[in-house]
N, C-alpha and C positions, 0 to 999 in steps of 0.2 A: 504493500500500500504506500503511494506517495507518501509524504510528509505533507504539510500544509505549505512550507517553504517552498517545496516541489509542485507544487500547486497552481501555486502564485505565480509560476512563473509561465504558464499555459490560459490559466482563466485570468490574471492581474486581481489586486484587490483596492482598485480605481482609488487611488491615492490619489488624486489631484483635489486642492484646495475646494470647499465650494465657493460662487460667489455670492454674498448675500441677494435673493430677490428684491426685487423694487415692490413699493408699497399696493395690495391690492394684488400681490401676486396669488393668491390661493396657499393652497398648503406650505409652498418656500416660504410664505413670509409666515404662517402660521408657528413652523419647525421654526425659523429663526427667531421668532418671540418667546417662545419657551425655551432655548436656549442661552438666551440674553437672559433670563429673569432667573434661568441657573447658575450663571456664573457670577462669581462673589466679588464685591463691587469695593476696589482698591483705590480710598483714595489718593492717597500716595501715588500713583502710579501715573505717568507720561499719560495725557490725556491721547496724546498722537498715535499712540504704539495700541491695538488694538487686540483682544487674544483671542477674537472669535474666528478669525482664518486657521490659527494653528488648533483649538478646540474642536470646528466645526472638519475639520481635516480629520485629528484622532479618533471623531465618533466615526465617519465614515470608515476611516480603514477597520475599526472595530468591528464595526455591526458587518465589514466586507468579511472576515474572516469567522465571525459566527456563523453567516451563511453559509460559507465553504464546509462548518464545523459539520453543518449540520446534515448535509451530505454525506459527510463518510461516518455522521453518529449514525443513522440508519445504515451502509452499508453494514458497518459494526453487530447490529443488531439480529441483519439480518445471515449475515454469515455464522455468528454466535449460533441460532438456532439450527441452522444447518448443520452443522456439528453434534446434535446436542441425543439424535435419536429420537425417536419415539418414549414419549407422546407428544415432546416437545413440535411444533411446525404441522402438528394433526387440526385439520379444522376441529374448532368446539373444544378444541384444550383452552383451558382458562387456570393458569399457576395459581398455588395462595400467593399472596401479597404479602411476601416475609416482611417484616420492616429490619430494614440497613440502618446499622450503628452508626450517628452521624450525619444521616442526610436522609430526607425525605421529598416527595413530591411537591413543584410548587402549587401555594394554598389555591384555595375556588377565588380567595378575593385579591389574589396577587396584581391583576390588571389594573384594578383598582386604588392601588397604592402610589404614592407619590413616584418622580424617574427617580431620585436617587434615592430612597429606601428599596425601590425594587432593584437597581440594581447593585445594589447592597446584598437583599440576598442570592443575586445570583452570582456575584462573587465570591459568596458565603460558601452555595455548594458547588462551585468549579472549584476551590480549595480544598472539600473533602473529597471530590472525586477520583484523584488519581492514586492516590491510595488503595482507597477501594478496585479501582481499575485492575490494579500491580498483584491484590489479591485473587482476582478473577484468571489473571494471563497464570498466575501458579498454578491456581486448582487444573486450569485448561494443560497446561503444559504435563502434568500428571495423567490427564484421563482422554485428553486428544494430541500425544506430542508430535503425532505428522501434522497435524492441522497449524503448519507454520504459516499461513495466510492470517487465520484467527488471531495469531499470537502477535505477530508484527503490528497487525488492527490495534489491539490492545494495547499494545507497549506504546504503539504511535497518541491513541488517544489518551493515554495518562497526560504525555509530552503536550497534547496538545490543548489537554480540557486545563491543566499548569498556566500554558503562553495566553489563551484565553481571559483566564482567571488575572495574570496581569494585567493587560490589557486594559479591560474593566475598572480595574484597582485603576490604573493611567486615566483611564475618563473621569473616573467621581475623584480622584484630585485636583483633573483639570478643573472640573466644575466646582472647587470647592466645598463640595460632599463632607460632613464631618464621618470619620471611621466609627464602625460599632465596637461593643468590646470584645476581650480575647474571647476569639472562637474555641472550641474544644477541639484540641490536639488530635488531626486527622489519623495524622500514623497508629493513635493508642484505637480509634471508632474501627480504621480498618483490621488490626490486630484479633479485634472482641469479635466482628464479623468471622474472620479468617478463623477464628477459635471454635463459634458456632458453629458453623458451616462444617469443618473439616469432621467435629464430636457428633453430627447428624446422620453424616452418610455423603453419598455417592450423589442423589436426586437433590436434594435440599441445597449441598453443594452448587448443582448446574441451577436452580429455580434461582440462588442468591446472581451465580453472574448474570443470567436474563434480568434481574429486576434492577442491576447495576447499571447494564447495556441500557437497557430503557431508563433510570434515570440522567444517562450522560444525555439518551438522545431528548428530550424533556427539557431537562435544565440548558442544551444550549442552542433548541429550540426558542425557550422562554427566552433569552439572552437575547440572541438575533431579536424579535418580534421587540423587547424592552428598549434596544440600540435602536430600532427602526423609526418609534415614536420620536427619535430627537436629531433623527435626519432630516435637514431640512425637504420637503417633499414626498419626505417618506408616507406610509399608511397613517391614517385619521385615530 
């Protein structure tokens, strides 16, 4: 599987500046107002020199690269189940919903939340995810060690749900976002998973990577769709 860098250099993740729209533009000027009303207002600072070019730049390459994410989070997902046997990939299989130490599904009212408490928590759980990921590519590497496509996926998306998660962290600085407090220690949530999992068995094992796989693809799903509402022109 490519990397994301590898990527980028076939699809581009349209780095160029935006320019702000003129008044009356529709949604450009819409994204550019809410933009403006995020960024933390310095008065010290050079009235001349402006940070919404290099701001309105980082959300773009951001939300450029969740898109991409989100791409090979469902390849991920779906080569995962291919692997996995029966009953896994059976129409009308429905796994329990183990709950993962550390991270959970985002909430029903997450849309609804301010841009940067949201993506607060989606920074939250792109920082427990690769963990968990590094968990999933062992058990796999154990019970599927030809499936080196699987595993590369895996490895690649820890790497990538990491660069993600900075990314993110780069935007709500730009914007002046305040940080929430210390999150719990991803490595100990993946560890406790990696414990249960392994003292369950064999199924429980493979139902934990499916529900890991589908949270990666979920949260940087939510991520893209979060970044999109503050491009300017982006969805309503």
């Amino acid at each position: 599987m490519p990397s994301a860098r590898g990527e980028q250099g076939s699809e581009g993740l349209e780095a160029g500046v935006w320019v702000p729209a003129t008044p009356g533009s529709g949604k450009g000027a819409a994204r550019a107002g809410e933009s403006r009303a995020l960024v933390s207002e310095d008065p010290q600072a050079d009235s001349s020199i402006s940070p919404l070019p290099h701001l309105e730049a980082k959300i773009h390459q951001t939300h450029s690269l969740a898109r991409l994410l989100t791409k090979y989070a469902e390849q991920l997902l779906q080569e995962y189940v291919q692997h996995q046997g029966d009953p896994f990939g059976l129409p009308g299989f429905s796994p329990p919903r183990l709950p993962v130490a550390g991270l959970s599904a985002p909430a029903p009212g997450h849309a609804g939340l301010p841009a940067a408490e949201r993506l607060q928590l989606d920074a939250g759980a792109l920082s427990a995810l690769p963990p968990l990921l590094d968990v999933v590519r062992r058990h796999q590497a154990e019970l599927n060690p030809r499936a080196l496509r699987l595993l590369r996926r895996l490895e690649d998306a820890a790497r990538q749900a990491r660069a993600l998660g900075a990314a993110v962290e780069a935007v709500l600085a730009a914007l002046g976002a305040e940080t929430r407090g210390p999150r719990p220690e991803p490595a100990v949530a993946a560890a406790a998973a990696a414990a249960a999992a392994t003292d369950a068995g064999v199924f429980p094992a493979k139902v934990l990577g499916l529900r890991v796989c589908g949270l990666y693809r979920e949260w940087v799903s939510r991520t893209e769709g979060d970044l999109g509402q503050l491009v300017p022109g982006g969805p309503a």
